[in-house]
C-alpha distance (Angstrom), angle and dihedral (degrees) to the residues before:
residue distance angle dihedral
X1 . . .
X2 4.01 . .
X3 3.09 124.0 .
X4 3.90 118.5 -118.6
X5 4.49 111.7 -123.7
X6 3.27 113.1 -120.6
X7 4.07 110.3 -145.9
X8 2.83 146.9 104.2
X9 4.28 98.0 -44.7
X10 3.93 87.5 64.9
X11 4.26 91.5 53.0
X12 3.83 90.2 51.9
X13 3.39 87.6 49.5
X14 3.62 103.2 50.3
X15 3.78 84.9 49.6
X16 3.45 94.5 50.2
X17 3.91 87.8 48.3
X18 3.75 89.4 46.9
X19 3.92 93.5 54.1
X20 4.00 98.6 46.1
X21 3.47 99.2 -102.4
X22 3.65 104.2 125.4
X23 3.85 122.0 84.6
X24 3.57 97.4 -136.9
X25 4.08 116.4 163.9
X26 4.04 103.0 -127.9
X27 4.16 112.1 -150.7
X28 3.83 120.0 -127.8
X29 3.33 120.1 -56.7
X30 3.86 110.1 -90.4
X31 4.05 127.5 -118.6
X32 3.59 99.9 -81.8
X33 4.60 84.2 -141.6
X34 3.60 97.3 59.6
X35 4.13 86.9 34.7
X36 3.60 83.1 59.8
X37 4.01 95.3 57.3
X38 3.96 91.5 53.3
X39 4.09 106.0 34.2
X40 3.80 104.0 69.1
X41 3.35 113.5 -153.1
X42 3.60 93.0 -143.7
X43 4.10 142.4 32.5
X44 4.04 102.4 -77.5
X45 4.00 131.0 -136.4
X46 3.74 112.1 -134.7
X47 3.62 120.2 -152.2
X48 3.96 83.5 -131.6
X49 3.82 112.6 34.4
X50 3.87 122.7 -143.6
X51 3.72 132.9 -173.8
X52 4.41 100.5 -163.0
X53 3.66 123.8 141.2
X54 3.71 152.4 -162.3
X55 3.56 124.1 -143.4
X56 3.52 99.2 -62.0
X57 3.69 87.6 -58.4
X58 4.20 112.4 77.7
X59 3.82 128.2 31.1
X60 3.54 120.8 -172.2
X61 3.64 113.7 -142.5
X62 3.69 107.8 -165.6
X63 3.64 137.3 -87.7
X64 3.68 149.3 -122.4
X65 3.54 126.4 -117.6
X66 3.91 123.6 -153.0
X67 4.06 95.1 -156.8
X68 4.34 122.0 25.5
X69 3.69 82.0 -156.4
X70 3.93 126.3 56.0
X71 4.02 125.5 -146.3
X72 3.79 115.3 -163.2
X73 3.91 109.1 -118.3
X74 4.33 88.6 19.8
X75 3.37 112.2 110.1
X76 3.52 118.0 -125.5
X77 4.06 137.2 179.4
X78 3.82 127.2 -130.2
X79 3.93 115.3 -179.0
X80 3.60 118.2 -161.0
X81 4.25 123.4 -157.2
X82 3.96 116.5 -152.1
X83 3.60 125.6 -180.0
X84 4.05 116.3 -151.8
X85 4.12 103.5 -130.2
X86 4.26 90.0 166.1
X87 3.78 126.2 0.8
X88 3.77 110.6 -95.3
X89 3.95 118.8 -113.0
X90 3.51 125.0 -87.6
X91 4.18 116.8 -64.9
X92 3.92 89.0 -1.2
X93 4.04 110.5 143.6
X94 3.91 134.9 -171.6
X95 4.07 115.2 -104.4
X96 3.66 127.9 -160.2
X97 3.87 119.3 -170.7
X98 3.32 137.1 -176.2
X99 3.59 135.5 -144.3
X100 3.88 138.3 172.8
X101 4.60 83.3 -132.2
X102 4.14 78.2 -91.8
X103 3.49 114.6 60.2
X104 4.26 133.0 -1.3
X105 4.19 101.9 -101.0
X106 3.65 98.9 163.8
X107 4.02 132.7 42.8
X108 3.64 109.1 -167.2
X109 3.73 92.0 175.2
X110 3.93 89.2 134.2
X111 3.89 101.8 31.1
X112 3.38 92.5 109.1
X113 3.98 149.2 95.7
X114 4.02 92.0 -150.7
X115 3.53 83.7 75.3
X116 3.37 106.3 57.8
X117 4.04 98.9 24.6
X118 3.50 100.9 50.6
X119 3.79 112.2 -0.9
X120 3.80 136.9 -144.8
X121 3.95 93.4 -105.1
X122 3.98 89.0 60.0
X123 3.44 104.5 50.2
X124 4.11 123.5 124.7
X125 3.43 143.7 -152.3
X126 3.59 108.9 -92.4
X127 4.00 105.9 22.5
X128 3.40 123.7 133.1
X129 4.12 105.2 -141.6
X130 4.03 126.5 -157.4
X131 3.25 106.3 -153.4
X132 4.59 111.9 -177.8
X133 3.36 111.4 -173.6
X134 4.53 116.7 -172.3
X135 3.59 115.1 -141.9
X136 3.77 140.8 177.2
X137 3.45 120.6 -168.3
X138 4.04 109.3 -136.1
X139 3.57 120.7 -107.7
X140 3.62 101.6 -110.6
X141 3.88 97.4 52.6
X142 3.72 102.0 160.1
X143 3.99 101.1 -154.9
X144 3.51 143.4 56.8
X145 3.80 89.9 -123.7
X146 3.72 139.9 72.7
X147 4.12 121.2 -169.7
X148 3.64 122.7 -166.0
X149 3.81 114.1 -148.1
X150 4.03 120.2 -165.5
X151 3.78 126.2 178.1
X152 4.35 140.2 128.7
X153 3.41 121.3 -97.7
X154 3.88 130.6 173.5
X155 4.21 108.9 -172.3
X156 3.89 103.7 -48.2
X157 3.73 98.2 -11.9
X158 3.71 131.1 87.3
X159 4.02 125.0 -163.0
X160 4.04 104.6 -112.6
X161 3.45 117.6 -104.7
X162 3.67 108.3 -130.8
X163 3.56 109.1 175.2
X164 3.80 128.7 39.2
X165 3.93 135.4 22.2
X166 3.75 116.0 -44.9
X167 3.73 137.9 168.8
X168 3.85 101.2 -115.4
X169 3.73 107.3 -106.4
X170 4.17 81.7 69.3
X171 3.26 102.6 -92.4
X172 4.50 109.5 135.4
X173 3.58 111.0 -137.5
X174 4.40 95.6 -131.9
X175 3.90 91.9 167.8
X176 3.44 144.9 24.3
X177 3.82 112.7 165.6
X178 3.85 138.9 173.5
X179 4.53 111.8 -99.1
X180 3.70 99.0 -163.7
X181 4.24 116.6 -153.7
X182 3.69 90.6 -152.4
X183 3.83 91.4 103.4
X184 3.61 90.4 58.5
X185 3.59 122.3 -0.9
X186 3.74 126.1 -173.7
X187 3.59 118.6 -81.5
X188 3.45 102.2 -143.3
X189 4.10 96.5 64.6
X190 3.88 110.4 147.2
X191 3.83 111.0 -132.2
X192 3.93 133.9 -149.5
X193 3.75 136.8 179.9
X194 3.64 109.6 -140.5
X195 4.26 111.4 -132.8
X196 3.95 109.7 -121.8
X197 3.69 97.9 -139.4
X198 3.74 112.5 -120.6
X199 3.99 92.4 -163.0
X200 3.66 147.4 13.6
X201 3.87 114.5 -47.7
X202 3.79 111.3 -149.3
X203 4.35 110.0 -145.0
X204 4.09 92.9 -137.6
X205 3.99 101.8 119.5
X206 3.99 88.3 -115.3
X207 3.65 103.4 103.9
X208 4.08 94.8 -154.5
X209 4.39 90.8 140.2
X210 3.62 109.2 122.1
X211 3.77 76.4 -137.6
X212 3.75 93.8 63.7
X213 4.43 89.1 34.0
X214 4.14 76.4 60.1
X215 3.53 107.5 43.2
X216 4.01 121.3 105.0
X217 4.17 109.8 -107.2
X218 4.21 118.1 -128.5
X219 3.46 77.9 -134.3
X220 3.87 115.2 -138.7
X221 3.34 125.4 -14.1
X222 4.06 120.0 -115.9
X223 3.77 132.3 -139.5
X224 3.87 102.4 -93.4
X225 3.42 99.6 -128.0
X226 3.76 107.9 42.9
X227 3.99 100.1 19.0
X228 3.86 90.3 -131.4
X229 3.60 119.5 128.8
X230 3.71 118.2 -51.3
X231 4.19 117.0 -116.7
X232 3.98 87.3 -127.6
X233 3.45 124.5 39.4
X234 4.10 124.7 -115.9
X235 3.68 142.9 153.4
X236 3.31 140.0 167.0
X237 4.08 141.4 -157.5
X238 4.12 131.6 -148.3
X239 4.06 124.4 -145.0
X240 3.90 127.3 162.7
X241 3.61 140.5 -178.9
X242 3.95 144.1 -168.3
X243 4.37 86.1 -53.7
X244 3.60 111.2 13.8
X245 3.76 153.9 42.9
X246 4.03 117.6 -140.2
X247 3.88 132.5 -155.8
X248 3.63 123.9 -161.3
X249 3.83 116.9 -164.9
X250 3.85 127.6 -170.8
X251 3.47 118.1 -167.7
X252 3.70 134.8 179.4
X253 3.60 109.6 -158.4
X254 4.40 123.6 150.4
X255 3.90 88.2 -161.5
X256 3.71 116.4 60.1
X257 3.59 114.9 -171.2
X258 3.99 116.0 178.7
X259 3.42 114.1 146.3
X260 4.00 109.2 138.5
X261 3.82 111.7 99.6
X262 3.78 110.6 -173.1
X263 3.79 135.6 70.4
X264 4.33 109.9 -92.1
X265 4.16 88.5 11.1
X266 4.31 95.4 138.5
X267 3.52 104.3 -89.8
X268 3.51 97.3 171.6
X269 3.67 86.5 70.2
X270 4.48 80.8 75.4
X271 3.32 141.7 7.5
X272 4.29 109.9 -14.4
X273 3.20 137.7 148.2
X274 3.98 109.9 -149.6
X275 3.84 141.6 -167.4
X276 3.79 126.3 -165.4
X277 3.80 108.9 -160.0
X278 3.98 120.9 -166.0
X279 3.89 97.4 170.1
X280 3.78 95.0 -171.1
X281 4.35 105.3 33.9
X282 3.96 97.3 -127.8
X283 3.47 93.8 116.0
X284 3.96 94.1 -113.2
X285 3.88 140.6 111.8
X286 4.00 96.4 0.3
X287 3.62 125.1 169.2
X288 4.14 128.9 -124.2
X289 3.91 115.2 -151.7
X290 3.84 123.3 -173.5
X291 4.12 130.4 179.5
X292 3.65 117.0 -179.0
X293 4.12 117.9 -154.5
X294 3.73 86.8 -104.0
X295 3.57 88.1 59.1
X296 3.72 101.7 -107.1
X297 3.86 120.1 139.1
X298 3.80 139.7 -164.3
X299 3.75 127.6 -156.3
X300 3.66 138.9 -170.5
X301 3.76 145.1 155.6
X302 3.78 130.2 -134.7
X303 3.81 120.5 -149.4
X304 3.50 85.9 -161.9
X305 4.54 138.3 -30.3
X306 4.22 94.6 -20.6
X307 3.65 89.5 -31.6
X308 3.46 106.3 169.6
X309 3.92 98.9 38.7
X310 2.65 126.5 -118.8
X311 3.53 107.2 28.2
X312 3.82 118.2 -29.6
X313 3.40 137.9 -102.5
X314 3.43 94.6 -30.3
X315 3.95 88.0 -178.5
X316 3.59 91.9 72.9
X317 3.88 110.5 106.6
X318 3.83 117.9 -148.2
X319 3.88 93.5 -164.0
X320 3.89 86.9 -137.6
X321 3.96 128.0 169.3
X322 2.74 127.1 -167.7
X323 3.93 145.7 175.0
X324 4.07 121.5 -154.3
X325 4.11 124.7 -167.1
X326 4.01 106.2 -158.9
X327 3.63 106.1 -161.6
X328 4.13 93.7 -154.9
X329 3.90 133.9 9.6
X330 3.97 135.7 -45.3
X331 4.02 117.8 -113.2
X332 3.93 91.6 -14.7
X333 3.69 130.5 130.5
X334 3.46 104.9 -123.5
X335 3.86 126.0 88.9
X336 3.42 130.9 -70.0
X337 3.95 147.3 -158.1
X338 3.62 102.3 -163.5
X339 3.86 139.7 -121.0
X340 3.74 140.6 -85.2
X341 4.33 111.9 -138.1
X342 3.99 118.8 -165.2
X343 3.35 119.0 177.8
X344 4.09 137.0 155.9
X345 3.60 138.7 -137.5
X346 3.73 126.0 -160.6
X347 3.62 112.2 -127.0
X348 3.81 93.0 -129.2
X349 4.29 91.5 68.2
X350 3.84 88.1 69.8
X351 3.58 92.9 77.0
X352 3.66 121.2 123.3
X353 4.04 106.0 -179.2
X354 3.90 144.8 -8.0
X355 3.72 93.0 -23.0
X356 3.27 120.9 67.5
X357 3.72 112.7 -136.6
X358 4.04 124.5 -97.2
X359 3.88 133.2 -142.0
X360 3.88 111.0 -92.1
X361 4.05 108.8 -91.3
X362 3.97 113.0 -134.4
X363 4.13 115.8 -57.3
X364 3.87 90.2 12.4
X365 3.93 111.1 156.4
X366 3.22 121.8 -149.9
X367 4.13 128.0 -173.9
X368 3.77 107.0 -125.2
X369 4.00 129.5 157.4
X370 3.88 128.4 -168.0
X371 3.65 125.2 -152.6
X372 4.24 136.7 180.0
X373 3.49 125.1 -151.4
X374 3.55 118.0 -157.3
X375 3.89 124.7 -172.4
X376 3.38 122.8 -146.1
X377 3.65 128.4 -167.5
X378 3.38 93.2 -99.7
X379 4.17 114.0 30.8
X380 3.48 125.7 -28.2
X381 4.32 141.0 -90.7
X382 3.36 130.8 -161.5
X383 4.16 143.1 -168.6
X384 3.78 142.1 -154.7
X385 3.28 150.5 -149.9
X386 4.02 92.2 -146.1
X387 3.56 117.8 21.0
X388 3.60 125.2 -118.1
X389 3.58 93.8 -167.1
X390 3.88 87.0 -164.0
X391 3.77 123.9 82.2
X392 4.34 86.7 -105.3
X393 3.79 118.5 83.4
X394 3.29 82.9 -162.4
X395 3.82 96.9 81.8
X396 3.70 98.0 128.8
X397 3.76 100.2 -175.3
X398 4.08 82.5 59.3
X399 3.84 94.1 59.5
X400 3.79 115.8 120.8
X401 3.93 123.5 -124.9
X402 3.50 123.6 -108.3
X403 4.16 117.4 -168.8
X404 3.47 124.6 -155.1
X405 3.67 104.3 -153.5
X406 3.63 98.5 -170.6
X407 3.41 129.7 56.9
X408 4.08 104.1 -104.3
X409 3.45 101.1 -139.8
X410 3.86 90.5 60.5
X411 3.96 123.3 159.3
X412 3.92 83.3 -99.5
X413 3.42 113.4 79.5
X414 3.92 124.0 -173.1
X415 4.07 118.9 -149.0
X416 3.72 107.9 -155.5
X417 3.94 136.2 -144.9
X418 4.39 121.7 -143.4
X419 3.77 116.0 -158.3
X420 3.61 76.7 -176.3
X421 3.85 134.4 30.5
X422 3.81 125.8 172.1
């Protein structure tokens, strides 16, 4: 959509508007009960107070929010409060839409009784509007995340937001609040119990531990999008001890392609193995891990679904090592087999506040996924553990579960040896 200027053409029109001097045709007069349940007759107090505005013309208040946590297919009400600081324009109107922080999936443009109890066209300087909009989530909501955008638009052209955060194309982000899957969560999770180490676990890419001989496989990884067989084949195993969680991965791969050097550089543009960690399933503060077959890892954080853009906290430090065992060469033509990468994380990097973060107790869940990306000579493919089935591995509510059936800060601690540490 364009974007309306701003200048001096709108002022002498809002002056001319003020005075009378437009020939505007007014609708019919509204029902004076349902006027009554939008027009406050006084300056309201939102349960959540907001400062946006419109070109000089629309400020949006705040609103109230009937649940702090959203259920797909659970209806749930959201109540905006506007005051009128200049009429709006001729045939301008109020949008709402709603996105999952990806893509728009609902336009609630008309979910509302403003509308048709006291509409856009009639509006005054000064009033103070309620404006209660009803909304169900749909049942197949694919992220953990649900962002309310508000803004004006008349045809192609929006009013400019001018105060407060928007998404560019001036729409003002009013909402972003957590949808939790609890309710009804996906029935096609993939499951793993996590092996609590019973001695030292060397970091060589080998895998000879009993520990790791003992511990349950993910079996082999899926295509992301349809959770059919994968082209390549890839799986990966979970231990921990006292300190520390550990990933194995085992891929077979005949091209290896490695050739970022430094810590953060964008692996997943190659050859990576990653882990997406969110410890406690709400959705919020989870962790991205990557090791590359040279050895190379990337780390980030998440406050909550790709939020920072474009890629985390980036300053957060996982204080991973790992060890890798390429079976072939780096960035060469000839054939490959493919590599093995083990690495560990201590349980106290996953914290995301005061506190720092403590070993899973006994039966602890957490929601974990585990991808491969493997380059090809010409684009790139990639496998799973659990499915997105979108094109975003960051689909939180598809993460699998990983158990820790013994408490990790057991009597029997584990001391552990890198051949490689980054």
């Amino acid at each position: 959509m364009k974007q309306i200027v701003f200048g001096s053409a709108w002022m002498l029109y809002l002056v001319l508007a003020a005075a009378g001097c437009t020939e505007r045709a007014r609708p019919p007069l509204p029902d004076k009960q349902q006027m009554a349940k939008v027009l406050l007759t006084s300056a309201p107090a939102p349960q959540h107070p907001l400062d946006i505005r419109w070109a000089e013309t629309m400020r949006l208040l705040g609103y109230d929010l009937s649940d702090e946590v959203l259920q797909p297919n659970k209806p749930f009400t959201v109540t905006w409060y506007w005051q009128v600081e200049a009429p709006l324009a001729p045939n301008y109107q109020v949008f709402t839409h709603l996105s999952d922080g990806l893509v728009n999936r609902v336009n609630l443009d008309s979910a509302r009784l403003l509308r048709t109890a006291y509409p856009e066209s009639l509006w005054k300087k000064g009033d103070y509007l309620k404006d209660e909009q009803r909304v169900t989530l749909p049942p197949n909501w694919p992220t953990g995340s649900a962002v309310f955008y508000l803004g004006f638009y008349e045809g192609e052209v929006r009013l400019p937001v001018t105060q407060g955060k928007q998404s560019g194309d001036q729409r003002a982000e009013a909402l972003r609040v957590r949808v939790s899957r609890d309710a009804a969560p996906p029935q096609d999770l993939p499951a793993l119990t996590a092996r609590r180490a019973t001695g030292p676990i060397k970091l060589d890419g080998k895998l000879d531990e009993a520990d790791w001989h003992a511990a349950q496989s993910s079996g082999l990884f899926v295509n992301t999008m349809t959770g059919e067989a994968a082209p390549f084949e890839a799986r990966a195993q979970i231990a921990y001890d006292a300190q520390k969680i550990y990933f194995a991965f085992a891929v077979s791969d005949d091209y290896l392609k490695s050739q970022f050097k430094q810590t953060d550089d964008h692996l997943w543009e190659q050859d990576t193995v990653e882990v997406m960690f969110d410890p406690d399933g709400d959705s919020l503060n989870y962790f991205e891990l990557q090791v590359s077959p040279r050895g190379v890892h990337f780390d980030t954080r998440y406050d909550s679904q790709r939020n920072p853009r474009p890629f985390g906290h980036v300053d957060w430090d996982s204080q991973v090592q790992a060890g890798v065992h390429v079976d072939g060469t780096l960035d060469d033509a000839k054939a490959d087999k493919g590599y093995v990468v083990e690495f560990a994380v201590p349980f106290s990097a996953f914290t995301a506040g005061a506190t720092e973060a403590a070993p899973p107790e006994a039966g602890a869940t957490w929601r974990i996924n585990l991808f491969v990306m493997d380059a090809r000579d010409k684009g790139q493919r990639a496998a799973s553990w659990s499915p997105p089935r979108i094109g975003d591995f960051h689909t939180l509510n598809r993460f699998g579960r990983v158990t820790f059936p013994e408490a990790a800060a057991a009597p029997t601690e584990t001391q552990t040896s890198s051949a490689t540490a980054h």
